[in-house]
C-alpha positions as CSV (number, residue, x, y, z in Angstrom):
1,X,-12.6,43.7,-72.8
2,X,-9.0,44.0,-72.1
3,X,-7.5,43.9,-68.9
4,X,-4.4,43.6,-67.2
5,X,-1.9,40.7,-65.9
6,X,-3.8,37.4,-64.6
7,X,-1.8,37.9,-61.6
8,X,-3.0,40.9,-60.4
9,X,-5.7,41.0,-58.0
10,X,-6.7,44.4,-59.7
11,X,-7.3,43.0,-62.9
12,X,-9.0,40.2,-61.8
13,X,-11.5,41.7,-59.5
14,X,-12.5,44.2,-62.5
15,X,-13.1,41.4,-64.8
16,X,-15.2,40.0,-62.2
17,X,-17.0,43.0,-62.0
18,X,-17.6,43.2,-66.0
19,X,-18.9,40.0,-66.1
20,X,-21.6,40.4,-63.0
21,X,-22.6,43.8,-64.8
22,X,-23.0,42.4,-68.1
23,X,-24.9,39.3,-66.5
24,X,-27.1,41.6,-64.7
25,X,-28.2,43.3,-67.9
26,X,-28.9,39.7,-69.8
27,X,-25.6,39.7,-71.6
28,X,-22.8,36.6,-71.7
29,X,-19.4,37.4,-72.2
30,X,-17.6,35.1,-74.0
31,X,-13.9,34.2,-72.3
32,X,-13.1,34.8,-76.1
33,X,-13.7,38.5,-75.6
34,X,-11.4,39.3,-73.2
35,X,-7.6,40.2,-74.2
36,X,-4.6,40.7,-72.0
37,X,-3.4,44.4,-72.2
38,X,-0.7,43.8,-69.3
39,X,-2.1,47.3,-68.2
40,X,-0.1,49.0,-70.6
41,X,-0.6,51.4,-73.5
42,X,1.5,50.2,-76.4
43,X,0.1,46.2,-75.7
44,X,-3.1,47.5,-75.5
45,X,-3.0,49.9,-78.8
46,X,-1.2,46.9,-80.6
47,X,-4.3,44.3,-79.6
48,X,-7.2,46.5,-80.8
49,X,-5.1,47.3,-84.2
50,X,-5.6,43.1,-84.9
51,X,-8.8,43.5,-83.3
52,X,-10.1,46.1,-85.3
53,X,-8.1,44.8,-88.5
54,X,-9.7,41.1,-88.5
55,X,-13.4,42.3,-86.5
56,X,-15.6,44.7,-88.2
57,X,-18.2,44.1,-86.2
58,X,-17.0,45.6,-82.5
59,X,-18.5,48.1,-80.9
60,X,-17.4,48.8,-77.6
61,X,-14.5,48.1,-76.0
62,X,-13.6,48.0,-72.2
63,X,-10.3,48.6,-70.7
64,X,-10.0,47.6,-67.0
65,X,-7.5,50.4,-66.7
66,X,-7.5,54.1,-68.2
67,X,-3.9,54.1,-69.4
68,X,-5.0,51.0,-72.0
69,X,-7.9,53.0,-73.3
70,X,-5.7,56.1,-74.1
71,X,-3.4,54.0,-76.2
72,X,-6.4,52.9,-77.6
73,X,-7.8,56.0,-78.5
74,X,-4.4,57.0,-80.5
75,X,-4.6,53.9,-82.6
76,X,-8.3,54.4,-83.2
77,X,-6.8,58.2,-84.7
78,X,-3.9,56.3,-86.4
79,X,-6.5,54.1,-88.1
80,X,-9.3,56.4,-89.2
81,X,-12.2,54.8,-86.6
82,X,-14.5,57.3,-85.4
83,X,-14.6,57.4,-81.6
84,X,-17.8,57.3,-80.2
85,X,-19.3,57.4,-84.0
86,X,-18.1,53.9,-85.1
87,X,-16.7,52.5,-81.1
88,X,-17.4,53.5,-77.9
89,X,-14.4,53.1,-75.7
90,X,-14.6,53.2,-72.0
91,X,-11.6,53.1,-69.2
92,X,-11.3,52.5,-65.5
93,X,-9.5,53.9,-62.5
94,X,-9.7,57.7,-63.2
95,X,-6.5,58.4,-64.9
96,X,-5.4,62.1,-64.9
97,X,-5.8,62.3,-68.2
98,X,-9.9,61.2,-68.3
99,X,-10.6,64.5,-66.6
């Protein structure tokens, strides 16, 4: 998961949210797995380049905002990783763009 700034109540309240879902369905989610995006595109882009550099075996990745997932998306592009084939990646708060 990567999420925004530990002092916003936005980004807190969806991490909260991410956990009770994931605990709900049987899964744990290791503090470990959560990265600081700061809600921005180019952090977020840069973190899943080292994630996806040094971790083969991700999946999925959650962004607790839509803009992180875009920049996401472009570095996936950038880095040859099929998007859904090889991750699934999956925003929040209904950016323009996810339409």
């Amino acid at each position: 998961m990567l999420t925004g700034p530990a002092n916003s109540a936005d980004s807190r309240e969806r991490v909260k949210g991410f956990k009770a879902y994931l605990e709900e369905k049987g899964i744990q989610l290791n503090p470990d797995q959560i990265f600081c995006g700061e809600f921005q595109e180019e952090i977020a882009a840069q973190l899943a380049e080292n994630l996806f550099k040094n971790k083969t075996n991700i999946t999925a990745v959650f962004f607790a905002n839509d803009n992180m997932a875009f920049g996401v998306l472009k570095k996936l592009k950038q880095l040859k990783i099929s998007c859904p084939g090889q991750i699934s990646v999956l925003g929040y708060d209904d950016d323009k763009r996810a339409e």
